[in-house]
FIVO-543548 format. One record per residue (C-alpha): residue number from 1; x, y, z. Coordinates in steps of 0.02 Angstrom, whole numbers, plus 50000, padded with zeros to 5 digits. Layout:
N
+-------+-------+-------+-------+
! margu !  east ! north !    up !
+-------+-------+-------+-------+
!   NUM !     X !     Y !     Z !
...
+-------+-------+-------+-------+
REM end
This chain:
49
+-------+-------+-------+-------+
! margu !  east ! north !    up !
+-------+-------+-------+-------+
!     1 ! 58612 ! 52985 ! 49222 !
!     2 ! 58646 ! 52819 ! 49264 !
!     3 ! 58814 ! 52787 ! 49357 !
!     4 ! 58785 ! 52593 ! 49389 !
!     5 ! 58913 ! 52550 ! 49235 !
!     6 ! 59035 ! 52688 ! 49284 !
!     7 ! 59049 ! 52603 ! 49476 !
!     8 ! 59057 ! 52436 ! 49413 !
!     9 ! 59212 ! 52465 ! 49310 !
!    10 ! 59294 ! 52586 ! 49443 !
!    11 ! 59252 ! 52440 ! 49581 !
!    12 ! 59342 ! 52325 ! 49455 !
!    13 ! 59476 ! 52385 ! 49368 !
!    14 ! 59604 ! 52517 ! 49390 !
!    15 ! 59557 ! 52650 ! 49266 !
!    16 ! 59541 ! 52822 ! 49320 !
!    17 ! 59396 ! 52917 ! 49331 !
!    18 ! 59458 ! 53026 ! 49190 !
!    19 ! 59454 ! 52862 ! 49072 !
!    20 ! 59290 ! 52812 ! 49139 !
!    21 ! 59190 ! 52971 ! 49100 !
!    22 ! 59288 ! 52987 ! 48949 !
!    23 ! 59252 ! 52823 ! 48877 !
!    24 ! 59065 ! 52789 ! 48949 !
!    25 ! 59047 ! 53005 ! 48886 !
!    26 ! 58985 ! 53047 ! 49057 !
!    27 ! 59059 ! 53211 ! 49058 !
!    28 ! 59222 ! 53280 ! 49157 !
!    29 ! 59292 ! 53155 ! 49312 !
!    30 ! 59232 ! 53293 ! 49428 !
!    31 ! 59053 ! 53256 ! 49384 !
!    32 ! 59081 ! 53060 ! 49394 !
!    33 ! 59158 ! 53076 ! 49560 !
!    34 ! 59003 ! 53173 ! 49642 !
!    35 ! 58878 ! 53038 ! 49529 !
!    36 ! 58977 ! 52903 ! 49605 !
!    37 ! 58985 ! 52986 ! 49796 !
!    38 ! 58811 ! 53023 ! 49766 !
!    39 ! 58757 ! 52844 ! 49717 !
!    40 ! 58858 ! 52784 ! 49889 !
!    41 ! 58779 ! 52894 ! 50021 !
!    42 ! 58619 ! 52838 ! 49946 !
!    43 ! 58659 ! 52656 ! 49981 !
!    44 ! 58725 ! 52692 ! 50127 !
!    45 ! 58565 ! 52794 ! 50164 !
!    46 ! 58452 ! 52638 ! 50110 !
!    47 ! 58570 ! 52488 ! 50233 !
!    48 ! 58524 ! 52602 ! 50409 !
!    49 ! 58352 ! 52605 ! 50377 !
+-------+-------+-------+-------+
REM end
């Protein structure tokens, strides 16, 4: 699942994650929040190599 559209709107606006996955049908916020922690360790992963 792709979380690029669910980060973009968190990064700019002040919906909750609750509204996000709601509205984008991503499932529960719990399962956003670990897509969306997931997506930044990876990046962080990829900028120290």
């Amino acid at each position: 699942m792709n979380a690029r559209p669910a980060a973009r709107i968190r990064k700019d606006t002040t919906m909750s994650l609750k509204w996000i996955a709601h509205h984008l049908e991503m499932g529960t916020w719990t399962h956003l929040s670990n897509l969306l922690g997931a997506k930044r360790k990876q990046k962080r992963l990829k900028s120290e190599n």
